[in-house]
C-alpha positions as CSV (number, residue, x, y, z in Angstrom):
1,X,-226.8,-146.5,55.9
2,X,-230.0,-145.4,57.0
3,X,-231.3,-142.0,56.7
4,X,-233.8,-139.8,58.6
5,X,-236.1,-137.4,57.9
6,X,-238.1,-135.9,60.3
7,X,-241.1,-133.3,60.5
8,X,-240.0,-132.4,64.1
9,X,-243.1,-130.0,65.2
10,X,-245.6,-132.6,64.8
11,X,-244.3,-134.8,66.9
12,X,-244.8,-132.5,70.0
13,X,-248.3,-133.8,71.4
14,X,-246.9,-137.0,72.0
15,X,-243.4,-135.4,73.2
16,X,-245.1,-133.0,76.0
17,X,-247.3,-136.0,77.5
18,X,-244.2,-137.5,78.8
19,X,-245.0,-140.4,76.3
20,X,-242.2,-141.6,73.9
21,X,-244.7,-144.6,72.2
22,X,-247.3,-141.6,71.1
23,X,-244.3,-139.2,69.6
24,X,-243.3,-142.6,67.9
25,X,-247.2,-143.1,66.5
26,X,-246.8,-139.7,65.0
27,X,-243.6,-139.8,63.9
28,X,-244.3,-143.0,62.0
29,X,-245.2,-141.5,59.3
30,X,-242.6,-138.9,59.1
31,X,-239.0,-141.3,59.6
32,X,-238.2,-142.2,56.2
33,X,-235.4,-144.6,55.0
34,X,-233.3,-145.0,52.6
35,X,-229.4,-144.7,51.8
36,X,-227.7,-141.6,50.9
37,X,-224.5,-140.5,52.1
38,X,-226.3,-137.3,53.9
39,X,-227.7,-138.2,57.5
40,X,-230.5,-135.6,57.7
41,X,-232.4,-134.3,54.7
42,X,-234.7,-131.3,54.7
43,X,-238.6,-132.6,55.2
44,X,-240.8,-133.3,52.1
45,X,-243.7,-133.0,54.8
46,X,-244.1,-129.4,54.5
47,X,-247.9,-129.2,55.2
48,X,-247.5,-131.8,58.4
49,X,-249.6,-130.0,61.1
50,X,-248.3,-129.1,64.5
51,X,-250.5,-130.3,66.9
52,X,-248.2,-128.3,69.5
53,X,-250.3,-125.1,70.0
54,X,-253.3,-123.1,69.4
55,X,-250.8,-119.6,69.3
56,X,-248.5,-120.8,66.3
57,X,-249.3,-119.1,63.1
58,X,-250.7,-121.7,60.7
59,X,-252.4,-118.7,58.3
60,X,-252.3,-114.9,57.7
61,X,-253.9,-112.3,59.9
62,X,-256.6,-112.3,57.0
63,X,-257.1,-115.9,57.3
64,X,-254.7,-117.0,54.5
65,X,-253.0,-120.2,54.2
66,X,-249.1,-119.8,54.5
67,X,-247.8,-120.5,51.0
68,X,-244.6,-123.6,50.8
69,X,-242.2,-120.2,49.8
70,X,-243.4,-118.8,53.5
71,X,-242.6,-122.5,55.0
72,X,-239.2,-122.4,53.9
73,X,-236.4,-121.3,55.5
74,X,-234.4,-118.1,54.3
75,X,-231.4,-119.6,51.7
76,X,-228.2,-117.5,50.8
77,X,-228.6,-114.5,53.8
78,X,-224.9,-113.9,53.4
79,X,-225.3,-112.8,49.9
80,X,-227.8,-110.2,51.4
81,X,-224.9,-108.4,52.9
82,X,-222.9,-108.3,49.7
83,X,-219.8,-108.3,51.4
84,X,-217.1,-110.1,49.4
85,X,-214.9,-109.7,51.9
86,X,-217.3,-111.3,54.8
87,X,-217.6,-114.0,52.4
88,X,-214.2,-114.6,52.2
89,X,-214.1,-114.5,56.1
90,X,-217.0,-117.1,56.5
91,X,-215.0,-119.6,53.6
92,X,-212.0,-119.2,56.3
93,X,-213.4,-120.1,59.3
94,X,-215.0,-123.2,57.6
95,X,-211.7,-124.8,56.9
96,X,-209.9,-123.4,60.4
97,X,-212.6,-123.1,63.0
98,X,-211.6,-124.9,66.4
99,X,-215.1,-125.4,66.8
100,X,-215.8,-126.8,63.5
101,X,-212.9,-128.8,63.4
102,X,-213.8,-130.3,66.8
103,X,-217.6,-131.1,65.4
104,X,-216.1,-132.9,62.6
105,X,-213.6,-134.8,64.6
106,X,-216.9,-135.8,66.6
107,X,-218.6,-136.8,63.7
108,X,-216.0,-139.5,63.2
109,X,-215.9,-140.9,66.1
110,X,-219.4,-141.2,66.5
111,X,-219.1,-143.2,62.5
112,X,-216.7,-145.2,64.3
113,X,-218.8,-146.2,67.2
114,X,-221.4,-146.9,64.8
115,X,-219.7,-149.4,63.0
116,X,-218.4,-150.8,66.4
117,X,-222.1,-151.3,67.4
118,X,-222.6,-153.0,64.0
119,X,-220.0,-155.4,64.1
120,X,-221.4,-157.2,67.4
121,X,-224.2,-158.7,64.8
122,X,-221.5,-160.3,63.0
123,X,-219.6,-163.8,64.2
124,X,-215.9,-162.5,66.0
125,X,-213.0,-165.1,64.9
126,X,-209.8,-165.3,66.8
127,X,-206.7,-167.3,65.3
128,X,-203.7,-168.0,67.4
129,X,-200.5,-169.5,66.8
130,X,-197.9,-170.7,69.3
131,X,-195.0,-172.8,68.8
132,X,-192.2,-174.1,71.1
133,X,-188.7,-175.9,71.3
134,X,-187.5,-177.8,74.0
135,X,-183.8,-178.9,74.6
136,X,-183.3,-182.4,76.3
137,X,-180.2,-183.8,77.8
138,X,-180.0,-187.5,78.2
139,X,-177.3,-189.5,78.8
140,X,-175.0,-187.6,78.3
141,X,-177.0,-186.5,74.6
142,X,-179.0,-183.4,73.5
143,X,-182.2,-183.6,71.7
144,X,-184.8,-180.7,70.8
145,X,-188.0,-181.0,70.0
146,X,-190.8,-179.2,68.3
147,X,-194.4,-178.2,69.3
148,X,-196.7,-176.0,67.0
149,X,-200.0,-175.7,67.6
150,X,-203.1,-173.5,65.9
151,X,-206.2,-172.5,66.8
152,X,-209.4,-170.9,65.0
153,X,-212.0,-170.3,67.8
154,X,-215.0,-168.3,66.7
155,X,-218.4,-166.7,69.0
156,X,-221.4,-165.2,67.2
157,X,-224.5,-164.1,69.5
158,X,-227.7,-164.7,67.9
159,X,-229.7,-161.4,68.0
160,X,-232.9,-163.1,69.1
161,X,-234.8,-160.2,70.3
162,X,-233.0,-157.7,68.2
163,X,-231.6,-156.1,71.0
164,X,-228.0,-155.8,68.9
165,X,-229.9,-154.4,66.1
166,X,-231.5,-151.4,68.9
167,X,-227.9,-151.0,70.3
168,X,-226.7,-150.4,66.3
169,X,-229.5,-148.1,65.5
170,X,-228.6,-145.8,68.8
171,X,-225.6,-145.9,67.5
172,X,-226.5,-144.4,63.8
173,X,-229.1,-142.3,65.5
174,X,-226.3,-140.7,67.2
175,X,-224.0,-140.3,64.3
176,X,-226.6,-138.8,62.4
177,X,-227.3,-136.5,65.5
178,X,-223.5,-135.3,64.9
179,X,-223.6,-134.8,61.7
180,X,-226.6,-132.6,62.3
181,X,-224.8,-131.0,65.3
182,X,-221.6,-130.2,63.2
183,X,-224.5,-128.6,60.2
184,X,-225.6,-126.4,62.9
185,X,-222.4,-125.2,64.1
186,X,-221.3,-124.6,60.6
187,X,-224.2,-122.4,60.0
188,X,-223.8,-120.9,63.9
189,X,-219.8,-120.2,63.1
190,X,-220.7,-118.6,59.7
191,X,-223.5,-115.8,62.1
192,X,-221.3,-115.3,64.6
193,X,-218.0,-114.8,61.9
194,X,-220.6,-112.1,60.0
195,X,-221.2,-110.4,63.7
196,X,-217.8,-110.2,64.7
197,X,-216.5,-108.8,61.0
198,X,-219.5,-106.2,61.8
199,X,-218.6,-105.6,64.6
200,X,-215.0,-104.8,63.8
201,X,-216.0,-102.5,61.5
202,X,-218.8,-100.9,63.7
203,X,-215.6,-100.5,66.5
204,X,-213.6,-98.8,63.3
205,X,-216.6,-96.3,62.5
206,X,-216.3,-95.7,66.3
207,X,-212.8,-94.7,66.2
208,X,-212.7,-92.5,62.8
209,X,-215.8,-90.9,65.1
210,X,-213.4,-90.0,67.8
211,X,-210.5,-89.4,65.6
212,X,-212.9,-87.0,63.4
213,X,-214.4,-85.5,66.7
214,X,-210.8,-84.8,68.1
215,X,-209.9,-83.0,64.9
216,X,-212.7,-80.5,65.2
217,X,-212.1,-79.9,68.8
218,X,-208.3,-78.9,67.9
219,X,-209.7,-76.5,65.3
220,X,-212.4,-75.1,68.2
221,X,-209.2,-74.5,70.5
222,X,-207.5,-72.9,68.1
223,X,-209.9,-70.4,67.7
224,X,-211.0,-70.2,71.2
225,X,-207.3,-69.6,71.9
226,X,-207.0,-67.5,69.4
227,X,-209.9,-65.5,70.6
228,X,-208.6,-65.5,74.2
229,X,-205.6,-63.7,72.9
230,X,-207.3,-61.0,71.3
231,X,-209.4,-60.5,74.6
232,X,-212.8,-61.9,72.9
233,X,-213.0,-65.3,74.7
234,X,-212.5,-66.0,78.7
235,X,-210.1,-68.5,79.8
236,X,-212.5,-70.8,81.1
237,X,-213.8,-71.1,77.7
238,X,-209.9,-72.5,77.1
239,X,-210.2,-74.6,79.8
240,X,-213.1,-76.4,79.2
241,X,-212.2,-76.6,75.4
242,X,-208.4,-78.1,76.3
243,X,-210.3,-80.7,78.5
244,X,-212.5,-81.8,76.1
245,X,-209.7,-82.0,73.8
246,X,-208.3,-84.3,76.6
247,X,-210.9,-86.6,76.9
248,X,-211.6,-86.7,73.3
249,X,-208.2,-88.5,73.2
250,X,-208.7,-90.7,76.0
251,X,-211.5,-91.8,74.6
252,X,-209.6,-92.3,71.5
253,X,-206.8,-94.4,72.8
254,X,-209.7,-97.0,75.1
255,X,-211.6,-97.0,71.4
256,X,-208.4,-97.9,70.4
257,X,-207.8,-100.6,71.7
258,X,-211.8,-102.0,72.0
259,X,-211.1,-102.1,68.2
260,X,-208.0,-104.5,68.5
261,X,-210.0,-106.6,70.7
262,X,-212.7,-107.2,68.5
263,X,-210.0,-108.5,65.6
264,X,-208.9,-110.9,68.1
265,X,-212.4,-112.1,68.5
266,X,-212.6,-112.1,64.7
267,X,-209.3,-114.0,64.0
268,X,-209.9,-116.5,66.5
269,X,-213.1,-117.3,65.1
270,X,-211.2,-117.6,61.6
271,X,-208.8,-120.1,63.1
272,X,-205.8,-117.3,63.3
273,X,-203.6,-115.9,65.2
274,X,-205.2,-113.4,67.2
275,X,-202.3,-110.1,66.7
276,X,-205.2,-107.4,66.4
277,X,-204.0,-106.5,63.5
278,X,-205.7,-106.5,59.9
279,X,-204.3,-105.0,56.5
280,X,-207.6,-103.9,55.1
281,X,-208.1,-100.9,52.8
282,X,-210.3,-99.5,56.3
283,X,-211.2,-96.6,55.2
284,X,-213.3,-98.1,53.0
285,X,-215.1,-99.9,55.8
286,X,-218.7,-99.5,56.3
287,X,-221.9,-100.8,57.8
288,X,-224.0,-102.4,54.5
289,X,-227.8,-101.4,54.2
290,X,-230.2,-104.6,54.8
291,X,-233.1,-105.4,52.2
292,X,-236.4,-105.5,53.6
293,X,-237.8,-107.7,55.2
294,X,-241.8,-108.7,55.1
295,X,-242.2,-109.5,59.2
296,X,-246.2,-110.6,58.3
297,X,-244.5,-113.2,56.5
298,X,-241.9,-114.8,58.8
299,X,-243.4,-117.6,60.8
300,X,-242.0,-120.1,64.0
301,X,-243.0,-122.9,61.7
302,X,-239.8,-123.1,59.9
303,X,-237.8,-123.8,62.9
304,X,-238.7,-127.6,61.4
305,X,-235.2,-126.7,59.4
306,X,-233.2,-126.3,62.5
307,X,-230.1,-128.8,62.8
308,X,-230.1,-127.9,66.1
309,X,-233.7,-129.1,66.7
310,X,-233.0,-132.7,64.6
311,X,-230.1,-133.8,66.3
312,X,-232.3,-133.1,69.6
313,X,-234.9,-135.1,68.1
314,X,-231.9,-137.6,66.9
315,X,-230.7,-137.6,70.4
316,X,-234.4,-138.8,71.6
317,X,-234.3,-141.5,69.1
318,X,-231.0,-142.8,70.2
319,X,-232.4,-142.7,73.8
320,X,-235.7,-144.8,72.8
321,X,-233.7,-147.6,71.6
322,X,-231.1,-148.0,74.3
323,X,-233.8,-148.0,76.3
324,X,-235.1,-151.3,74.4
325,X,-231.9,-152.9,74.3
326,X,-231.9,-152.7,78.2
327,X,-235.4,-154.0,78.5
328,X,-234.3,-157.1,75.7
329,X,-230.8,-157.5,78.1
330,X,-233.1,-158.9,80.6
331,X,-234.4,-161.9,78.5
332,X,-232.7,-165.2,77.4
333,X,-229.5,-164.7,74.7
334,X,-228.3,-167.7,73.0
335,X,-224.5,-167.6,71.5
336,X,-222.8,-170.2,69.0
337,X,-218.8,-170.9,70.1
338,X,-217.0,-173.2,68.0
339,X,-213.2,-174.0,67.8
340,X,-210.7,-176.2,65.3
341,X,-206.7,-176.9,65.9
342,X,-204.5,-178.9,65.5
343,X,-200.6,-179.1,67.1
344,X,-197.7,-180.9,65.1
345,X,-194.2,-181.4,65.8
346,X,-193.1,-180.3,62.1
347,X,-194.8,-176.5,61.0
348,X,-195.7,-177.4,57.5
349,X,-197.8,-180.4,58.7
350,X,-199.7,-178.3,61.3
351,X,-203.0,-177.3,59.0
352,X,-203.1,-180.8,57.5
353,X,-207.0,-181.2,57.3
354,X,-207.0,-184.9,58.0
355,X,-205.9,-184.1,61.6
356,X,-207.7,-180.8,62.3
357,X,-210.3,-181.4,65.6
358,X,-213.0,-179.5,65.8
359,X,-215.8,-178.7,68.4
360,X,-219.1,-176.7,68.3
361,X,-221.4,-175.0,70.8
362,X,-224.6,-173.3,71.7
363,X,-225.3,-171.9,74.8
364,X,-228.3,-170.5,75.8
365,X,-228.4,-168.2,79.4
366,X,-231.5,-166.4,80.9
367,X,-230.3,-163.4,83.5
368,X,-231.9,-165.2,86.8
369,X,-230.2,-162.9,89.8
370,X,-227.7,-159.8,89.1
371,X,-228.5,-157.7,92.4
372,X,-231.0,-155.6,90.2
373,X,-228.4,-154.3,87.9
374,X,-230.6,-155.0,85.2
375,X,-233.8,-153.4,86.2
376,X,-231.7,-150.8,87.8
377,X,-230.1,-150.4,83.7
378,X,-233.7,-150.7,82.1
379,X,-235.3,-147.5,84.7
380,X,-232.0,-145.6,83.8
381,X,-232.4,-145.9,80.7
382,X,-236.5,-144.9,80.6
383,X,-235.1,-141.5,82.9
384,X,-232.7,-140.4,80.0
385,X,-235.5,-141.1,77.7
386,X,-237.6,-138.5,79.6
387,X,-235.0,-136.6,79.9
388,X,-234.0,-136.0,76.3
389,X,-237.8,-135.4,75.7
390,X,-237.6,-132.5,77.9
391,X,-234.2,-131.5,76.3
392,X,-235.6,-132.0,73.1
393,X,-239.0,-129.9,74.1
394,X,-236.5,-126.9,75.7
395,X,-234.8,-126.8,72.4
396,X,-238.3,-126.6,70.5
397,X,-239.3,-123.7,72.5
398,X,-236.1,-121.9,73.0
399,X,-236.0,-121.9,68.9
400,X,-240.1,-120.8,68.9
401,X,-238.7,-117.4,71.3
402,X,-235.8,-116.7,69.4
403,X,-237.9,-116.1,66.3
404,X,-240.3,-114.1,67.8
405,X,-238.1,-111.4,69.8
406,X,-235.6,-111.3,67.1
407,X,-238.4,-110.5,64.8
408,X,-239.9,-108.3,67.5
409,X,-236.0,-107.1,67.8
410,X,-236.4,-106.5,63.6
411,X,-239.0,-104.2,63.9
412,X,-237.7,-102.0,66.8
413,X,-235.0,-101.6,65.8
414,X,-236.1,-100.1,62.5
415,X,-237.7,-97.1,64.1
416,X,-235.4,-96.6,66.4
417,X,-232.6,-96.3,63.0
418,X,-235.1,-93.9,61.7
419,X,-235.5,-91.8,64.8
420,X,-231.7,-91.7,65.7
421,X,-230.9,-90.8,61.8
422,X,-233.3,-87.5,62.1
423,X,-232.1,-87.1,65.9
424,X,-228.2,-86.8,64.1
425,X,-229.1,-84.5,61.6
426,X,-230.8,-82.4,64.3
427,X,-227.8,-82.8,66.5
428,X,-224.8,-81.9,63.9
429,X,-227.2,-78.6,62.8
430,X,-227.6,-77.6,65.9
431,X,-223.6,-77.9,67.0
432,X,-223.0,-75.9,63.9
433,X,-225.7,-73.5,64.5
434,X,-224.8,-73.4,68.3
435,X,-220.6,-72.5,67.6
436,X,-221.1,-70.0,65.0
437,X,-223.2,-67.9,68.0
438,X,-220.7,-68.7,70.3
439,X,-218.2,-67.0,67.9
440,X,-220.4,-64.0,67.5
441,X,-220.9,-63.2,71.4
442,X,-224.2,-64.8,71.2
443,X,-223.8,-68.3,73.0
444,X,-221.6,-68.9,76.2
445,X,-219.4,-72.0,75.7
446,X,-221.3,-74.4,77.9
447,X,-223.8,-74.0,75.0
448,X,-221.5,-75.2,72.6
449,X,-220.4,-78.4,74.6
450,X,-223.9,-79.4,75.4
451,X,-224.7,-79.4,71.3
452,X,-221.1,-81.0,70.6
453,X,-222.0,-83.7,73.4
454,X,-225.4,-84.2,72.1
455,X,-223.9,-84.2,67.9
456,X,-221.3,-87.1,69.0
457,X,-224.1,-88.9,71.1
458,X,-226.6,-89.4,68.3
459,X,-223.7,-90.0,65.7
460,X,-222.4,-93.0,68.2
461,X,-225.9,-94.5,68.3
462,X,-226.3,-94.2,64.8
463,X,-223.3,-96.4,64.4
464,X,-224.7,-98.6,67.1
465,X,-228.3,-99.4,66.1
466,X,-227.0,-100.0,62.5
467,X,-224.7,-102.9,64.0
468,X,-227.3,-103.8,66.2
469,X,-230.1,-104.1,63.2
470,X,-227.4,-106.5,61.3
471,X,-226.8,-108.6,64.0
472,X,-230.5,-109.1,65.0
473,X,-230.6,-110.0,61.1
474,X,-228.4,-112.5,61.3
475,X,-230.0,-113.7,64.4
476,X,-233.4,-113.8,62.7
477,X,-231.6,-115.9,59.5
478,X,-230.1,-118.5,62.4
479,X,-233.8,-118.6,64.0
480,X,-235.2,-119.3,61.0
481,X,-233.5,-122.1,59.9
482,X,-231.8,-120.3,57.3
483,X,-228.3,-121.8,55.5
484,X,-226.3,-119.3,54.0
């Protein structure tokens, strides 16, 4: 089986003038054969330049060469999180993912096609059998008799041109594409399994919030209450306190049920049924702390890593060579037939070699008029060849912006985590501050709700820029290249 690895960046010149034969030219160097049982290996061609664009980092600021650590993709991002349980989780959905499970039943079938393709180099034999008996009445007298004939016809079309041989390697191209398509969606189900287990916790952390929030508004009305009876406190001051109370729990029961709704996401990701329900130790549930990153160091050029971005490239391949096949269609194809039988009246005499007969032909054909089906075949073909080009260059560029906004995303969202954490402490002193003057005559209620309000608003984003700094870090990891 042939294998491929590519240096996918560097072929880009050739790719964005619309010319397949220069991407080839640089590519030459970079297709390697060989036979492993893996399809797509990581490149060896580290150093390859780009030739793609002036703005892709190629140094440091300073002017220093990017070392072959700052090359490489980032390897073993889930253990980052050390989250057994996530872990767990992401071992799950490898076995029971739809998706996955779907990639690797395409995988097969495009192993199948390939050996389909294959087999058209090789000579097709057909053996047939057929035997009869016959009853005859004559004069008045019966007789049967017995017909058995075999047959052994066999067709093989010389691949003069090699257009069988370009049909065969579309055929692996796109199996290796698969393969490299079903890699990527393992490493995309594994991110978006980590996001959704965040994300059930963040929705947890959202409810103990509320529940937590709801228990110090019952102790406020109590005193409030308590107040009002001994002629301190006015009964708006109830009022307002009962309906914040009140919304407190509506907001409890909608958060409620947002947190249900993100299991499901969860469990159908793992391959389960999706009940909303998990029996987890959840008070123990928390957002983990990230390691730091070095953003000066993280660089587009590792994108090379994608799976993503090979089996686009694959895809291309695959394209190039149909498109030779349907150029070679149009010239002469010469194909060997041959056939040997024989037919007896007695079945154990019928492959007696003395009486086998035997023929054999060749027959050579040139395409003279088909109504333009075959040029009509060979332009088709050259349009999907531009066309995965510009998939191919899409997918290139799409993976070039997702590094750098969820890097720019990285670093954003770290100040932000740093201003909203001194923003909560602020808050939660100043609705303690702002209660206790309340109970002394100081402070009019209003005061107290606008400091409660503002307490619960900067505890709520805390909880949601720390989920939104771990996704955005497991974005980043996809980006990269990264395999857990």
């Amino acid at each position: 089986m042939n294998t491929v690895s590519v240096s996918l960046l560097s072929l880009s010149d050739g790719l964005r003038s619309g010319s397949l034969l220069k991407a080839t030219a640089l590519a030459g160097a970079l297709i390697l054969s060989g036979c492993q049982s893996s399809a797509i290996t990581q490149s060896t061609h580290q150093q390859a330049p780009f030739g793609l664009t002036d703005d892709l980092p190629a140094a440091h600021k300073d002017g220093t060469p990017l070392s072959p650590a700052e090359l490489a993709p980032p390897t073993d991002w889930l253990d980052s999180f050390q989250d057994p349980l996530l872990m767990q989780w992401v071992d799950t959905a490898a076995y029971q993912n739809f998706d996955l499970l779907e990639a690797k039943a395409r995988v097969e079938a495009a192993q199948q096609q390939r050996r389909i393709a294959g087999s058209s180099l090789w000579p097709s034999m057909n053996l047939g059998i057929d035997g009869q008996r016959q009853k005859n009445l004559s004069n008045g007298s019966t007789t049967y008799n017995n017909q058995f004939q075999a047959g052994l016809d066999i067709a093989w079309e010389v691949d003069l041109w090699g257009k069988l041989g370009d049909q065969l390697e579309s055929a692996d191209y796109l199996w290796q594409s698969e393969q490299a398509l079903y890699t990527s969606s393992r490493l995309s189900i594994a991110g978006q399994v980590a996001k959704a287990w965040y994300n059930v916790t963040a929705q947890h952390l959202y409810t103990q919030l509320l529940n937590e929030r709801e228990t110090n508004l019952t102790t406020n009305l109590d005193i409030i209450e308590n107040g009002y009876r001994q002629g301190i406190n006015s009964a708006l001051d109830v009022y307002l306190a009962r309906t914040d109370l009140a919304s407190v729990r509506n907001d409890r029961e909608q958060q409620q049920a947002t947190e249900q709704e993100a299991i499901r996401s969860l469990q159908l990701l793992l391959g389960q049924y999706p009940s909303g329900q998990l029996t987890l130790e959840q008070e123990r549930l928390s957002l983990p702390s990230l390691p730091n990153l070095n953003l000066e160091t993280l660089n587009a050029q590792t994108v090379r890593h994608r799976y993503d971005l090979q089996a686009s490239f694959l895809e291309l391949l695959a394209s190039d060579r149909d498109l030779a096949a349907a150029h070679k269609a149009r010239f002469p194809s010469f194909r060997l037939t041959g056939s040997t039988g024989d037919s007896s009246d007695e079945l154990n005499n019928l492959f007696d070699a003395s009486s086998l007969a035997w023929n054999l032909l060749g027959n050579l054909t040139q395409p003279v008029f088909a109504g333009g089906r075959l040029k009509a075949e060979e332009q088709r073909q050259r349009a999907v060849v531009q066309q995965k080009e510009q998939q191919y260059l899409r997918t290139l560029y799409t993976a070039f912006s997702e590094v750098e906004q969820t890097i720019t995303n990285e670093s954003a969202l770290k100040k932000r985590l740093l201003q909203v954490r001194e923003a909560k402490e602020l808050a939660e002193a100043a609705e303690d501050l702002a209660f206790e003057e309340y109970r002394q005559g100081l402070e009019d209620y209003s005061s107290v709700l606008e400091a409660q309000r503002r307490a619960f608003n900067a505890q709520d984003t805390l909880i949601s820029i720390r989920y939104q700094l771990l996704e955005n870090r497991i974005n980043l990891f996809l980006a990269l290249g990264g395999d857990y």
